[in-house]
C-alpha positions as CSV (number, residue, x, y, z in Angstrom):
1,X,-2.2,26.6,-8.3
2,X,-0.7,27.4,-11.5
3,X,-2.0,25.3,-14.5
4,X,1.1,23.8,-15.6
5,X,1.1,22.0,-11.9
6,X,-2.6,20.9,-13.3
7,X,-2.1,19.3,-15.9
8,X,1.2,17.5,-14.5
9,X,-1.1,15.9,-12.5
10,X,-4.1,15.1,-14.6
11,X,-1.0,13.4,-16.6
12,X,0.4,11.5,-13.4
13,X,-2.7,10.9,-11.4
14,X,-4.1,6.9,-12.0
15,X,-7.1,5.8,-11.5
16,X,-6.5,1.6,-11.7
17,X,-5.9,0.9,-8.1
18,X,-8.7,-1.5,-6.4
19,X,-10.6,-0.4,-3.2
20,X,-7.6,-0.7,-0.7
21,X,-8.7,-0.9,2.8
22,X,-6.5,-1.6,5.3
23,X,-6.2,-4.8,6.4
24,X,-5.9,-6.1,3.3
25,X,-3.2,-8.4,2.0
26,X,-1.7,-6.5,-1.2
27,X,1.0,-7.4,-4.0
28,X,2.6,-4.1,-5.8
29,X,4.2,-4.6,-8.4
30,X,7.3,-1.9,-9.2
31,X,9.5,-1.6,-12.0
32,X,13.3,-0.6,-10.7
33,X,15.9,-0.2,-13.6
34,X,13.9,-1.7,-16.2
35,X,13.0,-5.4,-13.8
36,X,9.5,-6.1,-12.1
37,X,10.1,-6.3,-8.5
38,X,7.3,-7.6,-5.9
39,X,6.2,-6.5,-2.6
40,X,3.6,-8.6,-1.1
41,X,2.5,-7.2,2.4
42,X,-0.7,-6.3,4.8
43,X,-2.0,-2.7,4.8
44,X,-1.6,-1.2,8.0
45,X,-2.2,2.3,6.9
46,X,-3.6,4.2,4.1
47,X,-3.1,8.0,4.1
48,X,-3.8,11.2,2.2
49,X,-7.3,9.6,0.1
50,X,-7.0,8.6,-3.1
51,X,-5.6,12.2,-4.8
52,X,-2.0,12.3,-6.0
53,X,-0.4,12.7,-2.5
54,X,-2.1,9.2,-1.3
55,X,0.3,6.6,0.0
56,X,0.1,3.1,1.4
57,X,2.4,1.5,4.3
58,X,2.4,-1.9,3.8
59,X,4.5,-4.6,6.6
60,X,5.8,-8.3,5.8
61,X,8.1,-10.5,7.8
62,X,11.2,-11.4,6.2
63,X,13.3,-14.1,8.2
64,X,11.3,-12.7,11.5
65,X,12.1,-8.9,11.0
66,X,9.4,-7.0,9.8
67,X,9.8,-4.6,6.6
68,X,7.7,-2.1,6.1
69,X,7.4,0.0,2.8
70,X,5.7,3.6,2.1
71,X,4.3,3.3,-1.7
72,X,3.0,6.8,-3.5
73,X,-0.1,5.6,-5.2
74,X,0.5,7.7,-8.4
75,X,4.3,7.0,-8.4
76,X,5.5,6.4,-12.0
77,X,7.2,3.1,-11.3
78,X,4.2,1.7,-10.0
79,X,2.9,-0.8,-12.0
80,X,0.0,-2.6,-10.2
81,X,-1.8,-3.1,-7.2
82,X,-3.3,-6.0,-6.7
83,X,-5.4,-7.8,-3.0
84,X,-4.9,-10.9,-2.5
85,X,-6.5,-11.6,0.8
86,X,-8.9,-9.4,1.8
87,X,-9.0,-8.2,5.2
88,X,-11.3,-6.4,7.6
89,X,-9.8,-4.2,10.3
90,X,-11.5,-1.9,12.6
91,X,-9.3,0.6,13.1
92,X,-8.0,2.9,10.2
93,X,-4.2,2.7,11.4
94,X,-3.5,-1.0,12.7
95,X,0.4,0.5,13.8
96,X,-0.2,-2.2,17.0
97,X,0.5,-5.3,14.5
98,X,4.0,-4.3,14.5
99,X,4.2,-6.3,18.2
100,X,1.7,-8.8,17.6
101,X,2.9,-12.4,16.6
102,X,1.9,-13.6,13.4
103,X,-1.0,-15.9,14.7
104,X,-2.7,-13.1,16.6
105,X,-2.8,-10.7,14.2
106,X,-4.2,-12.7,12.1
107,X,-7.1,-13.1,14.8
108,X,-6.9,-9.5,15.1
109,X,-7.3,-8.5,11.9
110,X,-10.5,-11.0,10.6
């Protein structure tokens, strides 16, 4: 790799985030035109490790449809990440909450 590419991400790359796991209950905190928005979900997959390409896909319910989100860890507007609730699941991609009803995946997940 060439060393400007380096150093761009020396420069981007942050090392603030908490041990994410998923299963966890997460609030990120995202600045869009200049305003703090919120986005408070559950993990339900974590890919690409920790390195500048690593993302999170976290799920809520909103008015019973379920939004999910893809963040970039080391995305620029990307305040904070902060748990919650923590969480133990056992599998590394929990993709099957998505037709579970709120009380059993809770059950699930614990």
């Amino acid at each position: 790799m060439s060393v400007k590419l380096e150093e761009y991400k020396k420069v981007q790359e942050k090392d603030v985030f908490p041990e994410i796991e998923t299963g966890n209950t997460v609030k990120v905190t995202q600045i869009i035109n200049g305003k703090k928005q919120f986005f408070e979900g559950l993990v339900i997959a974590k890919k690409h490790g920790k390195g500048m390409s690593g993302t999170i896909t976290i799920r809520k319910v909103i008015d019973k449809v379920g939004v999910e989100k893809v963040f970039p860890l080391h995305s620029p507007t990307i305040e904070k990440v902060e748990i919650t609730k923590a969480g133990r699941a056992r599998k590394s991609k929990i993709y099957y909450i998505r037709e579970k009803t709120k009380k059993v995946a809770r059950k699930k997940i614990k």
